[in-house]
DOKE-176417 format. One line per field, with one value per residue: residue in three letters; x, y, z of N, C-alpha, C in turn. Coordinates in steps of 0.05 Angstrom, whole numbers. Example, Ala and Ser with C-alpha at 12.3 -4.5 7.8 and 13.67 -1.06 7.14 Angstrom:
REM residues 2
rest <- c(ALA SER) .
nX <- c(264 257) .
nY <- c(-114 -45) .
nZ <- c(156 142) .
caX <- c(246 273) .
caY <- c(-90 -21) .
caZ <- c(156 143) .
cX <- c(264 258) .
cY <- c(-66 1) .
cZ <- c(156 157) .
***
This chain:
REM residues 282
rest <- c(UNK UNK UNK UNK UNK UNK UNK UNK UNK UNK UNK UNK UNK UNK UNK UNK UNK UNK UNK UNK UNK UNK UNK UNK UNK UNK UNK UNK UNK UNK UNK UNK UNK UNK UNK UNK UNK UNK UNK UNK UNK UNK UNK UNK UNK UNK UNK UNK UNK UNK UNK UNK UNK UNK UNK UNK UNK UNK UNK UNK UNK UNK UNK UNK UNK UNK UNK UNK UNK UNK UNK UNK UNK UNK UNK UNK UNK UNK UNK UNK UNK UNK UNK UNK UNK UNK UNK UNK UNK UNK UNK UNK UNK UNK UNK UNK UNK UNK UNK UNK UNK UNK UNK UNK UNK UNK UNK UNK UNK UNK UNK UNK UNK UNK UNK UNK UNK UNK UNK UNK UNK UNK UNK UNK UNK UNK UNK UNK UNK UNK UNK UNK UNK UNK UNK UNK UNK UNK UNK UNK UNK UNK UNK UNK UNK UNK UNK UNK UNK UNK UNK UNK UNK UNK UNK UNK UNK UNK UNK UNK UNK UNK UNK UNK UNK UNK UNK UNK UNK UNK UNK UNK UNK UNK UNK UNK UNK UNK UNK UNK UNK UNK UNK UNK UNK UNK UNK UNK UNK UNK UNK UNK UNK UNK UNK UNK UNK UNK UNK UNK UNK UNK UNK UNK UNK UNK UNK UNK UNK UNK UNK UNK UNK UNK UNK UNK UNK UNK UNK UNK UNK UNK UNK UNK UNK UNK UNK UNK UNK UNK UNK UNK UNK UNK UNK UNK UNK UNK UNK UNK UNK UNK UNK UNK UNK UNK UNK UNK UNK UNK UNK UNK UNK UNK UNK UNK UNK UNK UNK UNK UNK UNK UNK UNK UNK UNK UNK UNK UNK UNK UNK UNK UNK UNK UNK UNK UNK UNK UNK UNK UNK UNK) .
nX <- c(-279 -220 -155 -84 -44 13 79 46 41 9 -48 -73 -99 -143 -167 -189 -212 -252 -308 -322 -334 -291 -247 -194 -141 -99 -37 26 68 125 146 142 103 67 52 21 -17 -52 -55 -97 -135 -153 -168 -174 -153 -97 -28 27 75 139 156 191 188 152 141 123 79 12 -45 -118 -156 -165 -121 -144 -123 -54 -33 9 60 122 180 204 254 302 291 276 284 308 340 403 392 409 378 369 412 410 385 326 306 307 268 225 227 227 170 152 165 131 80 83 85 25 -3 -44 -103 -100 -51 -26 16 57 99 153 160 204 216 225 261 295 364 379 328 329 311 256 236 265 221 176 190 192 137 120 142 121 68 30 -9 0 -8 15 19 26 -1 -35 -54 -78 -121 -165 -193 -165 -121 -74 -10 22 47 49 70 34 27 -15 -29 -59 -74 -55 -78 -66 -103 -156 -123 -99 -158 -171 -127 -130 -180 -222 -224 -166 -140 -152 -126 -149 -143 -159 -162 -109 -108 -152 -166 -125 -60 -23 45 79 69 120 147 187 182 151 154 204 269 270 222 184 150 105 78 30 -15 -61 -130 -137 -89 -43 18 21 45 23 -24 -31 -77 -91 -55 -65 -123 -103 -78 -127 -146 -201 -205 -155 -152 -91 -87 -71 -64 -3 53 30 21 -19 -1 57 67 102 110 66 66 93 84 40 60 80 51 -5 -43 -116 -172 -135 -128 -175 -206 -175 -190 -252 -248 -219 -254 -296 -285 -267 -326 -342 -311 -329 -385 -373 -352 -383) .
nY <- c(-237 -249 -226 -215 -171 -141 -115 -59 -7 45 28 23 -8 -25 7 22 -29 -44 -28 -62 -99 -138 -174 -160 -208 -209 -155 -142 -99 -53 -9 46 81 79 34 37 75 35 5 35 45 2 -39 -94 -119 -160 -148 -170 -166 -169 -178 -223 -263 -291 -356 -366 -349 -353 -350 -355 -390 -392 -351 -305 -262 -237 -182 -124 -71 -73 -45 3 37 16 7 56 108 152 133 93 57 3 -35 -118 -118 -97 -99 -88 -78 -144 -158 -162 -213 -242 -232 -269 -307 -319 -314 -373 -399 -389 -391 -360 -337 -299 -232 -171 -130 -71 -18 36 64 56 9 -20 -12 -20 -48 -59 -81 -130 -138 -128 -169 -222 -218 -230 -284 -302 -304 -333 -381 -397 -417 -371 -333 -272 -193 -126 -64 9 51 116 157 208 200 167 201 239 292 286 270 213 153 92 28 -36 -97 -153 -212 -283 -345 -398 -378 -326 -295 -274 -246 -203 -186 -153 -113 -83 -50 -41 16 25 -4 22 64 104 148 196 270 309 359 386 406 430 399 359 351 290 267 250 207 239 289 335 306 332 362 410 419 459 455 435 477 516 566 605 618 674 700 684 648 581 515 454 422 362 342 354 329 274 285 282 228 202 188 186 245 274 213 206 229 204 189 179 153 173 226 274 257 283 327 310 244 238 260 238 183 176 199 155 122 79 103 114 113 80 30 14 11 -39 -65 -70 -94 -137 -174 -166 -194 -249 -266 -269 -312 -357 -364 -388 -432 -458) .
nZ <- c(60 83 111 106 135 122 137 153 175 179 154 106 78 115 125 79 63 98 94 57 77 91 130 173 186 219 241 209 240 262 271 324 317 277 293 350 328 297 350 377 331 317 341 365 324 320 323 297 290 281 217 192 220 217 215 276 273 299 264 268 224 144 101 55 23 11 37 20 22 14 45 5 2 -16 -71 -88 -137 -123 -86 -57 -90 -80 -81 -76 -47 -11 61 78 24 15 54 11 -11 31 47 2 24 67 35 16 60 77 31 3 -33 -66 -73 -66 -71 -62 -89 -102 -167 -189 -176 -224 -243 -218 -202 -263 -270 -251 -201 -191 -232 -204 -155 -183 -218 -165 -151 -195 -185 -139 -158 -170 -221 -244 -246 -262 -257 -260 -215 -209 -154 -166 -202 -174 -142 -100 -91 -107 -142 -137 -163 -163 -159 -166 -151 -160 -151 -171 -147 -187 -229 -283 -304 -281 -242 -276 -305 -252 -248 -297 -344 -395 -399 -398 -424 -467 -463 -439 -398 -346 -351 -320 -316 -294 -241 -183 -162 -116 -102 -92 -30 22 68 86 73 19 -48 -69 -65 -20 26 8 -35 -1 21 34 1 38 46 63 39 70 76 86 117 98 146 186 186 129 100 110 88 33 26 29 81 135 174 225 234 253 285 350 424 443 469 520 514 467 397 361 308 274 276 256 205 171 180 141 102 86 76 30 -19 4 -31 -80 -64 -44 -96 -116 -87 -81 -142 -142 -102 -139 -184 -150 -137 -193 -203 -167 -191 -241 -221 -203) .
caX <- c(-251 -201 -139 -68 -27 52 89 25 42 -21 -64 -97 -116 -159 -186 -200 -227 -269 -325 -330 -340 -267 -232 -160 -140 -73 -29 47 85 148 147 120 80 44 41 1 -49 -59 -73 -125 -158 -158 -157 -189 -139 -74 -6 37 98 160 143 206 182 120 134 124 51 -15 -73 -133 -167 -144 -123 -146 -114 -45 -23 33 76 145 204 210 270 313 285 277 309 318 354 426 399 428 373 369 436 394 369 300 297 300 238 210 233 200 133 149 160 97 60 83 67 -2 -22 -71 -112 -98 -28 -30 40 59 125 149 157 234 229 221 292 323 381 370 299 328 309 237 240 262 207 153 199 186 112 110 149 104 48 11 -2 -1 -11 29 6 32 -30 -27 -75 -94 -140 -177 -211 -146 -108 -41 9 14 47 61 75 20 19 -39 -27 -77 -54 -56 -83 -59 -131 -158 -107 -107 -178 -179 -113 -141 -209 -232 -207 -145 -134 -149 -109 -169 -139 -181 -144 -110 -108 -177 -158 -97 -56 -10 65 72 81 133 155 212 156 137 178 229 291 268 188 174 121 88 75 -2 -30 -92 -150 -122 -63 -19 35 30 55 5 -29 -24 -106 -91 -40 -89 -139 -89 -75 -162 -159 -219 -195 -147 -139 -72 -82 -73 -52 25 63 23 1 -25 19 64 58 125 111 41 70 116 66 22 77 98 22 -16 -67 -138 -182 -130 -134 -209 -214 -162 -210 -271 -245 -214 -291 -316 -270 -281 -357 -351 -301 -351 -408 -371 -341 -417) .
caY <- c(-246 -245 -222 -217 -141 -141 -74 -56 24 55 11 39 -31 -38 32 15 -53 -54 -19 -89 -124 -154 -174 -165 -235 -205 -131 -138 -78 -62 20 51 103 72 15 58 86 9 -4 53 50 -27 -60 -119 -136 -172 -140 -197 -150 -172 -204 -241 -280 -310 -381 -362 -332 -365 -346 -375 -385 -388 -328 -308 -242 -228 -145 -110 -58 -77 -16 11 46 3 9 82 120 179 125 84 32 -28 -71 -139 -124 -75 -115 -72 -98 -177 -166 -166 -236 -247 -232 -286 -328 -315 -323 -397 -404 -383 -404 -346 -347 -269 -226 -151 -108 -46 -3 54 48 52 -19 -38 -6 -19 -72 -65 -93 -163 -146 -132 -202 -231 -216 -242 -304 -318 -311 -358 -414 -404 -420 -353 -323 -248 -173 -108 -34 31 70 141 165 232 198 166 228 250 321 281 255 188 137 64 2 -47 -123 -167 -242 -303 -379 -418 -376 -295 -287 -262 -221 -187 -178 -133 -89 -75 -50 -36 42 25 -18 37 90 131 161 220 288 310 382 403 415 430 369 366 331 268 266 222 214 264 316 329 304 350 375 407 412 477 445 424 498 522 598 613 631 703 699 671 617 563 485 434 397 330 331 359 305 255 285 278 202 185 181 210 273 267 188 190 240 193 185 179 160 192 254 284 252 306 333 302 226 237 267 205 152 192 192 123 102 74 118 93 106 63 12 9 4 -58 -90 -77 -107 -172 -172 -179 -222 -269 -277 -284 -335 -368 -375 -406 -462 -481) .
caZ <- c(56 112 93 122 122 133 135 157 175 199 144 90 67 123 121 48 60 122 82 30 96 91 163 177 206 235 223 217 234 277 280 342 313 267 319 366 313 298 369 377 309 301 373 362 307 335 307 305 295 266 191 189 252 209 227 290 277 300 258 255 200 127 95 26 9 27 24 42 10 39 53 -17 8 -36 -91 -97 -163 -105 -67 -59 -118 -78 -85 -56 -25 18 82 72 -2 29 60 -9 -2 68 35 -21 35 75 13 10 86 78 11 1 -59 -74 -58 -73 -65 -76 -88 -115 -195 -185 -167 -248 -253 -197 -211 -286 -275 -247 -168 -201 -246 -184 -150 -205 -213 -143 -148 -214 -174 -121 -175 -178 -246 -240 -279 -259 -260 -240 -212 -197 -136 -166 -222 -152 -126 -84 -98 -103 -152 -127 -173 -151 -179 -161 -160 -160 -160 -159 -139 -205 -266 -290 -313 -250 -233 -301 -287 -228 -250 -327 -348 -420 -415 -385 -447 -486 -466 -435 -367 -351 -353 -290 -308 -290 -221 -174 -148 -98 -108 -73 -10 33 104 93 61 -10 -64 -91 -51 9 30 -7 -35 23 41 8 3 48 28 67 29 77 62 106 119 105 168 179 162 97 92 110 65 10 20 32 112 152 189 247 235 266 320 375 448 440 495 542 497 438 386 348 275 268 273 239 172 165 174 123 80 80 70 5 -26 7 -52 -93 -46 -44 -111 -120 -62 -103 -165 -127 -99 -166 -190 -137 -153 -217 -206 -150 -207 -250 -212 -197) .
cX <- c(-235 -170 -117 -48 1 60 65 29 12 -49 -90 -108 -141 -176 -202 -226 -255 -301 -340 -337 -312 -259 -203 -160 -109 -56 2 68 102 150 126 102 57 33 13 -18 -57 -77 -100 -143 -174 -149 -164 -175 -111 -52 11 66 115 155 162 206 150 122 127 88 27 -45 -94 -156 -158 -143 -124 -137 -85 -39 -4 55 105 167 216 245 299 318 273 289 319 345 391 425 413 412 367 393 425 381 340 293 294 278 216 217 220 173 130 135 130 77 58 73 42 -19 -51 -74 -107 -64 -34 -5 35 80 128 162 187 243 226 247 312 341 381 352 309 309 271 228 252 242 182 165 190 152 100 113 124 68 31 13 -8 1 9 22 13 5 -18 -52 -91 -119 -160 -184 -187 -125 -84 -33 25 28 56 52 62 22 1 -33 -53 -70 -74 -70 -69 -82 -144 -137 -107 -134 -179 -149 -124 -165 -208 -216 -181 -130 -125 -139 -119 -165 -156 -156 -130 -99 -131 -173 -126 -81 -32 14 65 88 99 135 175 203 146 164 187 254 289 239 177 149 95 70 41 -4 -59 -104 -152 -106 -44 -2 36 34 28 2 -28 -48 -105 -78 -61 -109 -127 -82 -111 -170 -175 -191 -181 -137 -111 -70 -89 -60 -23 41 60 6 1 3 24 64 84 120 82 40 89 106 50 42 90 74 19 -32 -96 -153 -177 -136 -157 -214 -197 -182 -240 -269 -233 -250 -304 -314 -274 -306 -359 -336 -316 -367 -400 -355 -372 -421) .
cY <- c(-238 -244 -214 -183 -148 -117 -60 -17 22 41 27 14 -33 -14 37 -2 -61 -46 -37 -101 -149 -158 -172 -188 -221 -180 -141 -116 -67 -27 33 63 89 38 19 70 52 5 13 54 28 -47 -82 -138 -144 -158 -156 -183 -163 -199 -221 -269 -297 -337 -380 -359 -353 -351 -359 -373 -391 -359 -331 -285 -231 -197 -132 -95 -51 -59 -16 28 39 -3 38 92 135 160 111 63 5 -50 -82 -137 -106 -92 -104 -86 -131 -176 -170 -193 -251 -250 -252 -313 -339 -318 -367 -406 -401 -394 -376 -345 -323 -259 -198 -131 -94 -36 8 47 52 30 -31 -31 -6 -47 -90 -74 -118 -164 -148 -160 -217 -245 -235 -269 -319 -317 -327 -382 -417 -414 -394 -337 -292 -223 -154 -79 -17 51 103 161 190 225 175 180 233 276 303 267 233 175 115 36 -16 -79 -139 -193 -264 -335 -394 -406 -337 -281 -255 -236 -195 -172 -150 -111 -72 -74 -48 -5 43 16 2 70 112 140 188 243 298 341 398 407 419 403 371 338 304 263 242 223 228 292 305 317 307 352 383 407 439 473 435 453 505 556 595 619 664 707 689 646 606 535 470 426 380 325 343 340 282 252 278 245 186 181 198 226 262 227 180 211 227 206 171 179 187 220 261 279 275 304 311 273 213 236 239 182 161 179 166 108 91 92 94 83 86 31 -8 -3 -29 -79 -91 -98 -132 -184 -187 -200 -243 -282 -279 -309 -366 -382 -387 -433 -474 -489) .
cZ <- c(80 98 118 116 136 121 134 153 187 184 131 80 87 120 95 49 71 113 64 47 102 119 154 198 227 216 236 215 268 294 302 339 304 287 345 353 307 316 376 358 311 325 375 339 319 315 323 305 271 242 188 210 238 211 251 296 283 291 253 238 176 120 65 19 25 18 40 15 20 28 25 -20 -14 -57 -108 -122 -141 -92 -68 -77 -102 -82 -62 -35 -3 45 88 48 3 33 46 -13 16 59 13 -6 51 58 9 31 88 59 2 -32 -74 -62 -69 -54 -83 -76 -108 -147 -194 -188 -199 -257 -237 -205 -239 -287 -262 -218 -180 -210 -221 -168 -163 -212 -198 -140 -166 -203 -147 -121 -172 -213 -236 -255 -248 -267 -243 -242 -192 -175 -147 -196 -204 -143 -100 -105 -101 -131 -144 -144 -160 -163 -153 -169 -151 -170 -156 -160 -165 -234 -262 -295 -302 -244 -254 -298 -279 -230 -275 -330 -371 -419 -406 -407 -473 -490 -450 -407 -366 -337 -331 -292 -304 -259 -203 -164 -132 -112 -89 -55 7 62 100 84 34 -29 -83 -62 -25 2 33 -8 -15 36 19 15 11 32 36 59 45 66 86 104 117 126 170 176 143 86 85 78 36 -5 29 62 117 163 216 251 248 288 345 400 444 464 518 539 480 412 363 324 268 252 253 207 157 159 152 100 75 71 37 9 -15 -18 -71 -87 -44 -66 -120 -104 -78 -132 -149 -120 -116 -177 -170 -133 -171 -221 -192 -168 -214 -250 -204 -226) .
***
């Protein structure tokens, strides 16, 4: 499957994906940091840059999955609640549009679960509005990374659309124990709060600090970060204008990421779902 990312960030979809054998046809994202781990990780993939510029884009190929988890900022509870009146919240707009430009047979956003109460639920309904007119039928699920084999508290509101039935999409967000209530416990080990680009989140970035295994108290790394959101080790320690890019711009892109594991597993279940949909059109 070849698949299209917008608000790309440092790209846990592809870090997810590339494992199923999926291609990225093209990465859209605007920020230099995670611009620059792009170009070093994923150089062979074109970052087309600015997603509001997608008439503009030449890809070739079709695309069958689009993904992108566009600037939740807007839709935060933590945040200013404006919504669509946010010029950040639009771009959840932008990706409606790009969906109609492309036509892909799959769509898979993400944002934080705020967005089902931001603007009394309408900017949400909005949203899902614009992916019925655009004929996709679609399901909805807030998934929380730390019941994925990651230490973190994680939640995020997940959508999964497919061009012309809900089925499918249903499908690959819902299993049998999901149905039935059966989450598996998440106090048999420690878990870490969830992290953002401004630290952990509570108030200040307390939390962010851990106890050695000498007793000291110290700040998380940005590979503990990592490890926390599913990247190999060091994944964003690049070459940064010129040198060793700082903890600073590392913990930020971390924190703005998707969980990989979750990721993976959304790409697995599309997977399936698309072969079983395969057989039975023969």
């Amino acid at each position: 499957m070849n698949y299209l990312s917008v608000a790309s960030g440092i790209e846990s979809a592809t870090v997810a994906w590339h494992s199923i054998g999926w291609e990225a046809a093209a990465y859209s994202e605007i920020e230099p940091f995670p611009c620059a781990v792009l170009s070093e990780r994923w150089p062979a993939t074109p970052n087309l840059g600015d997603m509001t510029k997608y008439r503009e884009w030449k890809i070739d190929g079709s695309i069958d999955i689009l993904v992108g988890g566009t600037p939740c900022q807007s839709f935060s509870v933590a945040g200013l609640r404006r919504g669509l009146d946010d010029p950040r919240g639009n771009l959840m707009l932008v990706y409606l549009a790009i969906a109609r430009h492309f036509r892909p047979a799959w769509i898979v956003w993400e944002n934080v679960p705020g967005v089902l109460s931001s603007n009394g639920g309408r900017d949400f309904g909005s949203f899902l509005a614009g992916l019925a007119e655009l004929g996709y039928g679609f399901a909805y699920r807030v998934l929380d990374a730390q019941f994925f084999g990651v230490p973190q508290r994680r939640r995020r509101e997940f959508v999964v659309g497919y061009l012309g039935d809900w089925r499918p999409a249903a499908a690959v967000l819902f299993e049998r124990e999901s149905v039935q209530g059966a989450y598996p416990p998440a106090r048999a080990t420690p878990v870490s709060v969830c992290l953002t680009a401004r630290g952990a989140g509570s108030l200040d970035d307390r939390e962010t600090y851990i106890i050695d295994v000498d007793g000291r108290i110290r700040h998380m790394t940005p590979v503990e970060w990592e490890r926390l959101l599913g990247f190999p080790d060091n994944y964003t320690a690049i070459t940064y204008r010129g040198k060793p890019a700082s903890d600073g711009p590392r913990y930020k892109s971390i924190g703005n990421s998707m969980a990989v594991p979750v990721m993976r597993w959304i790409g697995e279940r599309i997977e399936k779902v698309t072969r079983i949909l395969i057989q039975e059109s023969k």
